[in-house]
C-alpha positions in Angstrom: 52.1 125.0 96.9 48.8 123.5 96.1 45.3 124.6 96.7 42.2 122.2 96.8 39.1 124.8 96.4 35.6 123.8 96.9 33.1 125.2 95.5 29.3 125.7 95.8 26.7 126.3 93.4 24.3 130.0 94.4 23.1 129.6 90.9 22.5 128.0 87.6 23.3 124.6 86.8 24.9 124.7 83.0 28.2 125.2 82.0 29.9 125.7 78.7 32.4 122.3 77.7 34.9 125.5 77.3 35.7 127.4 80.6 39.3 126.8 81.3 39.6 130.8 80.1 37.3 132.4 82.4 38.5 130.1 85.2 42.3 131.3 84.1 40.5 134.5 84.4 39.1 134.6 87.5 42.2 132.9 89.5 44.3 136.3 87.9 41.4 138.8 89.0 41.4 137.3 93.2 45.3 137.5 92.9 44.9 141.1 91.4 42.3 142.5 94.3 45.6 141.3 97.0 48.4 142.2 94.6 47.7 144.1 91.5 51.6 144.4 90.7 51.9 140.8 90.9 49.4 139.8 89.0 50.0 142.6 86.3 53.5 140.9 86.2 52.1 137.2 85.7 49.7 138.6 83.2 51.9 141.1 81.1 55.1 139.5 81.4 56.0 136.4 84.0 59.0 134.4 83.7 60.8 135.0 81.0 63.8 133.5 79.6 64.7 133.1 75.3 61.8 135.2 74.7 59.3 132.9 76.4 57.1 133.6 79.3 56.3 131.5 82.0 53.7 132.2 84.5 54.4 129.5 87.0 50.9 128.1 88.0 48.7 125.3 86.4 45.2 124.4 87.8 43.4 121.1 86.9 39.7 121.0 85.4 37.1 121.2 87.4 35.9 118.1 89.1 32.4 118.1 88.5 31.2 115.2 88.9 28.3 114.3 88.8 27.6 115.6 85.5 25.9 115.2 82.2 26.8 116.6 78.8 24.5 117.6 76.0 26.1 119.4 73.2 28.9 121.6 73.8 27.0 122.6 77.8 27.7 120.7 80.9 24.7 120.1 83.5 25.8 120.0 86.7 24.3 117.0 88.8 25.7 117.7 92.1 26.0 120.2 94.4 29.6 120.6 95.1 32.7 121.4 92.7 36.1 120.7 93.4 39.5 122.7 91.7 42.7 122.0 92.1 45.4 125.2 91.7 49.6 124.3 92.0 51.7 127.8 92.3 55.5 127.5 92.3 56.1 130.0 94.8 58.2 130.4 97.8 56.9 128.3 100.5 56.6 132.0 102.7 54.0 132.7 100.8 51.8 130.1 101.2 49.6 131.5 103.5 49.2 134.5 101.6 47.8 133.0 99.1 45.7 130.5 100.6 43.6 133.9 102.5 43.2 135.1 98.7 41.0 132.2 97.4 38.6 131.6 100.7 35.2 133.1 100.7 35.4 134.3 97.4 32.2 134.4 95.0 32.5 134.7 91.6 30.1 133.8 88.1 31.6 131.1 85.3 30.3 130.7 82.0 29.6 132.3 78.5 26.8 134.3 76.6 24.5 131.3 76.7 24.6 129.9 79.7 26.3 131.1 83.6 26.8 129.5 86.5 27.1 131.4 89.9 29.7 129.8 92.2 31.3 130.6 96.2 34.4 129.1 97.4 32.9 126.8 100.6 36.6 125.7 101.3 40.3 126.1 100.5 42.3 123.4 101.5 46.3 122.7 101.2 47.5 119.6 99.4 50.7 118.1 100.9 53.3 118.0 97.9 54.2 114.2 96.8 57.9 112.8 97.2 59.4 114.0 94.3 62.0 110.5 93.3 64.3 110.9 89.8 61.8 108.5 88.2 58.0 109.2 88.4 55.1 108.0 86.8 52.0 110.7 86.2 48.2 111.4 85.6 47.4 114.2 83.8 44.5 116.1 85.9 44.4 118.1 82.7 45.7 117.8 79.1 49.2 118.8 78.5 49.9 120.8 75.4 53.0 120.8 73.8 53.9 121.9 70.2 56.6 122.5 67.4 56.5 125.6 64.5 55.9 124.7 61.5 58.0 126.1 58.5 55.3 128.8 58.3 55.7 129.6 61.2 52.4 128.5 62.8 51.8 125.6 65.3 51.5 122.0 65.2 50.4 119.9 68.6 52.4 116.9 68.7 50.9 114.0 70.3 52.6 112.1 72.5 52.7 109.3 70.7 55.0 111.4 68.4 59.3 109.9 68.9 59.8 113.7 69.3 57.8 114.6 72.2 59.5 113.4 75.4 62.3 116.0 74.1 59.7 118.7 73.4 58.6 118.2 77.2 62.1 118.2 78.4 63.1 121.4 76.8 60.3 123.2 78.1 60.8 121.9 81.7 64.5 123.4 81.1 63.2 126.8 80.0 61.4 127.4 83.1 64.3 126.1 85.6 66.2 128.7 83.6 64.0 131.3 83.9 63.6 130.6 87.4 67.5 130.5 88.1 68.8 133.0 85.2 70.7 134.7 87.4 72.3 132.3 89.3 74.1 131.0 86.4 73.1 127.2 87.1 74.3 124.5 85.1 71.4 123.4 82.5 70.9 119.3 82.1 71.8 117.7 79.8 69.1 116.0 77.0 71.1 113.0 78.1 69.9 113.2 81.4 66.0 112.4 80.9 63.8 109.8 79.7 59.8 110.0 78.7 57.8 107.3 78.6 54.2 107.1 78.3 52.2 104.6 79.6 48.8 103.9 77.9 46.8 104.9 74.9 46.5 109.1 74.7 43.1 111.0 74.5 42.8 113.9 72.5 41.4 117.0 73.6 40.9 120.3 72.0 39.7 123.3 74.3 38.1 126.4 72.7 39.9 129.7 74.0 37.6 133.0 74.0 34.8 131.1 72.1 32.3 132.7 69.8 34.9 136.2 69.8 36.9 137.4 67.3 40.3 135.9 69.1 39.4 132.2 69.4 41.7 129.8 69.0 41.7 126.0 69.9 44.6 124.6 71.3 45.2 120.9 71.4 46.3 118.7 74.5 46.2 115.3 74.9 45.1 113.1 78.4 47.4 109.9 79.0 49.8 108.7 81.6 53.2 109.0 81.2 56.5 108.1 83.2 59.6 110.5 83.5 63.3 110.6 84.5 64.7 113.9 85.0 66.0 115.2 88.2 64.4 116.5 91.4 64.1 120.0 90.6 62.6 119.6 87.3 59.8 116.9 88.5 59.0 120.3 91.0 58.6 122.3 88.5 56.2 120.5 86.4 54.2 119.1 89.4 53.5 122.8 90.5 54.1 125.1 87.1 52.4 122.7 84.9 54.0 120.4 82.4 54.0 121.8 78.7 52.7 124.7 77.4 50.0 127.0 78.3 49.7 126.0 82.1 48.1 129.5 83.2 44.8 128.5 81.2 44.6 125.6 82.5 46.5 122.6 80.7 49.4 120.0 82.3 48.1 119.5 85.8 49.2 116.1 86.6 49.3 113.7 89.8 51.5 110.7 90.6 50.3 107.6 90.1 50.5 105.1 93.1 52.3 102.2 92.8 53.7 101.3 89.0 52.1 100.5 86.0 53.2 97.5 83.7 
């Protein structure tokens, strides 16, 4: 399902360039105060399959628009916010979680600088037509990396021969973490086909900035087109393409019409 929250501002009109973690944050704390064994599972352990964890929702960056940036804050121009949030869930659930996000008030921001925010409305986004070849937008960069000998990680860019695979191969993890014990069929490599479609924008985010565990983690912005069947365009429409979709990295939406 998909979630289009609105949101107004109570107070403060600054935000850090950073917040995808306290926005990951705060969507885990309203699913807690409904479920707390749910979200202790998304948190703790998720989907798991070959030792890697999947938590199954992506959410896009905040449209703030509009907006002016000086130095690494964000002053807010307008009056409204809008945020996008994609769970793969079953479709009985919807509701449910629809009720969790309305009405809700909550505070974004860092030492420095806070912004107070309520949720004015929560709409739901029709899914697109999932077709075997797609072309995308990514609402948010995607992140997708590779170990290095030392073990450590290194963000390939999309521009990178290997990456298409990389993307494939993590779309395949979650289908089998999904369907593990149904004993499905995985695709074939065979079966897929990345292309992307313009020049890539590089994008580090900042993850628990100015503490002892921050990290940056690379993604990149770009359009891209991809073959791959049904089910797998599903999954990384709704449970984020890449890595690292719970805080906030490969939200995408379809392009209309084709690009040359």
């Amino acid at each position: 399902m998909e979630l289009q929250l609105k949101f107004g501002l109570r107070r403060g009109n600054s935000l850090p360039v950073n917040y995808q973690y306290e926005l990951s944050s705060w969507i885990y704390k309203v699913i807690q105060r409904a479920d707390h064994e749910y979200s202790t599972f998304l948190h703790e352990k998720g989907f798991s399959v070959d030792g890697r964890n999947f938590k199954m929702f992506t959410f896009s960056q905040l449209d703030l628009r509009p907006y002016k940036i000086s130095g690494n804050q964000i002053r807010l121009l307008g009056k409204e916010i809008l945020l996008n949030i994609r769970f793969l869930i079953d479709s009985s659930l919807d509701h449910f979680i629809k009720g969790l996000f309305m009405e809700q008030c909550f505070s974004l921001g860092d030492r420095n600088t806070v912004v107070d925010f309520e949720v004015s409305s929560v709409e739901t986004i029709a899914p697109p037509l999932f077709k075997s070849v797609m072309q995308y937008q990514c609402l948010s960069p995607i992140c997708v990396s590779r170990r290095r000998p030392d073990d450590s990680a290194e963000y390939v860019s999309p521009e990178d021969p290997g990456f298409g695979a990389l993307l494939v191969q993590n779309l395949q993890r979650k289908a089998k973490a999904l369907v593990s014990i149904t004993g499905d069929k995985e695709q074939a490599a065979s079966d897929f086909k990345f292309r992307l479609l313009n020049t890539p924008r590089k994008k580090g985010i900042h993850i628990k900035a100015d503490t002892a565990q921050h990290t940056q983690v690379i993604g990149y912005l770009f359009h891209f087109e991809l073959s791959a069947p049904l089910e797998l365009h599903e999954i990384g429409y709704f449970a984020g393409f890449g890595e690292k979709n719970s805080m906030g990295f490969g939200t995408v939406t379809r392009i209309n019409g084709w690009l040359d």
